[in-house]
Structure formats: structure tokens, C-alpha cells
N, C-alpha and C positions, 0 to 999 in steps of 0.2 A: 504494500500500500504506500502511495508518495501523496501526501498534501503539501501545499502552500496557503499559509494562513496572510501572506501579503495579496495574494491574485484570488483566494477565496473556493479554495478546489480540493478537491480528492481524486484518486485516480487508482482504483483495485484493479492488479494485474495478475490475470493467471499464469503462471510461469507453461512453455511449453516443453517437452522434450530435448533432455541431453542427449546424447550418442549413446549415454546406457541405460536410457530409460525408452529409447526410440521401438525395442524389441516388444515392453511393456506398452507402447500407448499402441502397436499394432495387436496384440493381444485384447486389448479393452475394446478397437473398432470391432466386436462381434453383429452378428446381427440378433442378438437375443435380447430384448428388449421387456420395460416392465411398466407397469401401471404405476404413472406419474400422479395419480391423485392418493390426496387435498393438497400436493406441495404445486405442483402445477397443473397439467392435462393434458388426455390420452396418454399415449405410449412414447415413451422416450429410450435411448439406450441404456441395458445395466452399468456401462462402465463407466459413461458418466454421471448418472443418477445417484450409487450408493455413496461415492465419497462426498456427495454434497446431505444429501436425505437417509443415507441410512440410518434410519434408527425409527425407534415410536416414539421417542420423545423428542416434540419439534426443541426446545429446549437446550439440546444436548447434539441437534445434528449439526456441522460443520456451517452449514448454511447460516445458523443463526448466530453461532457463536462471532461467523463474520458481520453479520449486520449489527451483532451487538457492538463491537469493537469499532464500526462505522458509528454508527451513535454516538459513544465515547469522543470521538475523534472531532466529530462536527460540533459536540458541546463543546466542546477544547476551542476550537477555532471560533465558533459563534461569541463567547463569550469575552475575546480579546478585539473581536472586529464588530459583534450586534451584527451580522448579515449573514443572508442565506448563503449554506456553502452548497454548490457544484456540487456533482459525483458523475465521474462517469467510467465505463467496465469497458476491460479490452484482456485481450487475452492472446494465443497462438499458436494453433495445433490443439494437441488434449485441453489444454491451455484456453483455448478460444471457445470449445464444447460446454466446461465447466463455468464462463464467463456468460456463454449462451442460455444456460439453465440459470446460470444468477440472476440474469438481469431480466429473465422472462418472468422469475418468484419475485422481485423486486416490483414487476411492474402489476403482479396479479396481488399482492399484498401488500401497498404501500404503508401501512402501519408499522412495516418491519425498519423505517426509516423516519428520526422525528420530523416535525417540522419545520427545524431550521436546513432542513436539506432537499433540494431540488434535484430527483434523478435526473441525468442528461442525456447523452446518445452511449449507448458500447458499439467499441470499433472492435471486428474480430479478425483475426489474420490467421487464412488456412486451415479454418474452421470444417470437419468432416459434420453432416448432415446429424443429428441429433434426434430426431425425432418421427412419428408418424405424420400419416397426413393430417388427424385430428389435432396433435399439437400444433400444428404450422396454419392449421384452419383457424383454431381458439386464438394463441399467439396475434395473428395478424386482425382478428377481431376486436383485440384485446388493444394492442396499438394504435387502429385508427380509432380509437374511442376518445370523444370532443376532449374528454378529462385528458387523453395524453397526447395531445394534439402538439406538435414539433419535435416527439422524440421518435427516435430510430435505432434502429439497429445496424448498422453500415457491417456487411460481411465482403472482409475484403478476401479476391485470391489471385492469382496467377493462372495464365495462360493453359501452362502445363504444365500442375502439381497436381499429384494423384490422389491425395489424399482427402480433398474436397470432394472427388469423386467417389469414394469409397464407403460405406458400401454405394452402390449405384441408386439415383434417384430421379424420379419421378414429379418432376416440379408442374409440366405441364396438367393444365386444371382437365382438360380433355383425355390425357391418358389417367388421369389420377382414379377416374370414376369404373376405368376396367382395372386398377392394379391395385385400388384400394385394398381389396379384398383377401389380395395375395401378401400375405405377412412378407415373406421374403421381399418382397419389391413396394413395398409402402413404408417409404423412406422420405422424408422432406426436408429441406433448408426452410430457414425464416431470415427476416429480413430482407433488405436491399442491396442485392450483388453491385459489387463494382468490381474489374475484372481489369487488371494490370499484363505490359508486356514486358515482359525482357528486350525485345528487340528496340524498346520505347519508341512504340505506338501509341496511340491517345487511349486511354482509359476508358472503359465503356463500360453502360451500367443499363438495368434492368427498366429505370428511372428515364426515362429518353432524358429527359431534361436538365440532365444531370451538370453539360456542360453551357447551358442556355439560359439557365438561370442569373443573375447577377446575384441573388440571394441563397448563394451556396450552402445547404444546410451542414453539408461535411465540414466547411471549414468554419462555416459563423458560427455553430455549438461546441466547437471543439478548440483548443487549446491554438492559442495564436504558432504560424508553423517558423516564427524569425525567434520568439521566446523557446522553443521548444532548439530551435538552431543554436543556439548561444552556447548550449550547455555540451554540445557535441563539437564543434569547431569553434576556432579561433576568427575574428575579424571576418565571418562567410565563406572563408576561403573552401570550396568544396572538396580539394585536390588532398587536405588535411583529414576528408570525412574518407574518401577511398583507401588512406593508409591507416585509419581507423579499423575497416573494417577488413582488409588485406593481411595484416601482419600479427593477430594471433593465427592463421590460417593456412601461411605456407610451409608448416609439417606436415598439415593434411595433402597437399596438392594432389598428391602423388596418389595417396588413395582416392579421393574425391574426382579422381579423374574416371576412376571404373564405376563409379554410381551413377546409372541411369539419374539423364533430367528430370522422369518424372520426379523422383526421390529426391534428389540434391538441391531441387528448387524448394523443396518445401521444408526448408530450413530457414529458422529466422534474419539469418545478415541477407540472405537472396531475396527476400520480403525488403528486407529494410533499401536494397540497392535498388531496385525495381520503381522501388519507392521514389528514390532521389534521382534515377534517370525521368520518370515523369512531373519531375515538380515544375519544369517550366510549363504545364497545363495551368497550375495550381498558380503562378505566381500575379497573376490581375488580382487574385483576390489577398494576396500579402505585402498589398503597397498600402 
């Protein structure tokens, strides 16, 4: 968790996948799935449902003990500034899944958050599908409702990482109605895809209007991208960020070179570089 009690924020980050935990979060993509209720709705994955909900005591499950300590947090900061803090979830890989289910119990339960605290968008990076088509039916019901009207859920990925894909899903509404039925292939994302290239190509989103708007929700809800710049480079200099992210890296080269793209991309610094070859889309809205 990072706050800033000067800009008035919070920011819960699920950590994703080391190199030896990577065996573990392919193990948890099962496709055996469990009855998400009263914490959220329908069916969601077991692997990322039990460490957030397992238990019968809401009380004592992982989920609350986090919201508790969000509370905590925002009294702390409310009480030195008197204003509403920010929160917003992001996560990446298993990381993103678990960020997914937080921020869905966050939005079906806002009591779990006082009132000095406004939830905002979660941004998730290489996010695998989560749920049935029931939770992704409720979820999106649940968002565009007046009460949460300008929050989102931004699921960001890549071109060709496999692991958004996995297991395989059925987003379109027209095939949804014949594969419903079929446990094995009733599988859904939630949120608003926006979908990056390595080759940096313009960004493209589910949202047509993603690049038409001058009222960018991506970036007017989220953390200014020159404040977030400062703390990674020196003076802007971008040439500082590439050896940033290069030079704990070249022991791997050598192995990194036999991991199929789909695989290698779906690693956090290939998220983060992807990133930074398309910010000149981004930058009208960071003058």
C-alpha cells in the first residue's frame, strides 16, 4: 500500500508473480471455479477467490483485514488534511485477478470503506479472466449504476501475452448465450480493455472513444503521469528510464531469449516499457 497525505491518495497494489512463484500463479489459472456469494456474484475462480474470502468469518478473511487497514490509513491522513482521500487498486498478473475481486467487493459493499474515502478507478495489468459470465453480467450492472457513475475499471494488456487469454473466453454477448451453459467455456473479463503494442502502435480500447475524448477518464482519475515521472527518472530524461529497466536484466538475456513472446511479454518491466513507448498518445493530456 503507498499513500501520500500531501496529494490526498492511496494506492493498494497486488504484487504479481516472481520467477518462482510464476509455476504457482499457472497452477491457480484452473478452471474450477466456486460460488462467489455474499462476498461478491456468481462464479468466480478458486485460486483467486480463497486467499481473498476464504473463511466464514467475513471478519477474519484477508479481504477485510485489508479494508480494515485502508480505514486506518485514510483516518490517519483525513485527520492531518480534513479531506476526502482517493483510493485506487491496481494490481498485475495473479496480482491484477486479486485486485479484480477487491475492487468488485469494494464496489458491491461500500460500507467496507468510511466516509472520508472516495473509491476511484483500478488499473489492472495482464489481468487473466476471473470470473463467469454472471459475475461480469452483475459487475458491469453494478458499475454503471448513477451511485458509481465515473469509476472504472481500466484492464490493461498487451498484444501478445497469453495469459489474459487463458483460460479462453467468451466476451462476445452473442456467443455468450450458447457457451453460457458450458462450464468449461463460461469464462469473462470485466471492465474496459485497453490493449497496448510493443511495436508502438496507438493503443486501442473497447471504449471507441477512448482517444476522442479530451476528457480522458484514464488519465483525469488517475495519478498525474509527470508526478508519477519524477520519482522514476531524473530531469525527464527517458534514456535514464530504459537503463532503469535494462540493467537488473542482463543475467537473464540469455535465458529470456528461449521464452516464447507469448510468456516473456507478460512480465511486469514488458508492461511497464510498452507503456513508455506509447506515452507520446498520452502526452496532450500531460501539459
Amino acid at each position: 500500500m503507498f499513500w501520500s497525505e500531501k496529494d490526498n491518495f492511496i494506492v493498494v497494489a497486488f504484487q504479481g508473480p516472481n520467477t518462482t512463484s510464476f509455476a504457482q500463479m499457472l497452477t491457480d489459472m484452473t478452471l474450477q471455479r466456486v460460488d462467489a456469494k455474499p462476498y461478491l456474484f456468481g462464479k468466480v475462480h478458486d485460486g483467486y477467490f480463497k486467499p481473498l474470502f476464504e473463511t466464514n468469518n467475513l471478519n477474519h478473511c484477508a479481504a477485510y483485514r485489508m479494508a480494515d487497514t485502508i480505514r486506518i490509513k485514510v483516518a490517519e491522513i483525513n485527520q492531518k488534511n480534513n479531506l476526502p482521500v482517493n483510493l485506487w487498486i491496481t494490481g498485475h498478473s495473479i496480482g491484477a485477478a486479486f485486485a479484480t475481486l477487491f475492487y468488485a467487493w469494494l464496489m458491491k459493499t461500500p460500507t467496507m470503506l468510511n466516509e472520508n474515502c472516495i473509491l476511484r478507478d483500478a488499473f489492472t495489468f495482464a489481468s487473466p479472466p476471473c470470473g463467469d459470465n454472471d459475475f461480469a453480467t452483475e459487475f458491469s450492472s453494478l458499475i454503471n449504476n448513477s451511485e458509481n457513475n465515473g469509476k472504472y475499471l481500466w484492464r490493461i494488456i498487451t498484444n501478445d501475452d497469453l495469459i489474459p487469454q487463458t483460460p479462453p473466453t467468451f466476451d462476445n454477448q452473442n456467443i455468450q448465450r450458447f457457451t453460457k451453459r458450458v462450464e468449461i467455456l463460461n469464462n469473462s473479463h470485466i471492465g474496459n480493455e485497453v490493449r497496448f503494442f510493443h511495436d508502438g502502435r496507438k493503443p486501442i480500447s473497447k471504449q471507441q472513444n477512448l482517444f476522442e475524448n479530451n476528457n480522458l477518464l484514464l488519465l483525469d482519475q488517475g495519478l498525474k503521469f509527470n508526478e508519477l515521472k519524477t520519482t522514476l527518472l531524473e530531469n525527464g530524461d527517458s534514456s535514464k528510464l530504459q537503463k532503469l529497466i535494462t540493467r537488473p536484466l542482463r543475467k537473464l538475456d540469455l535465458i529470456e531469449k528461449s521464452i516464447p513472446n507469448c510468456f516473456l511479454n507478460h512480465k511486469s518491466y514488458r508492461y511497464f516499457e510498452v507503456l513508455e513507448k506509447s506515452r507520446r498518445y498520452f502526452d496532450l493530456y500531460n501539459q
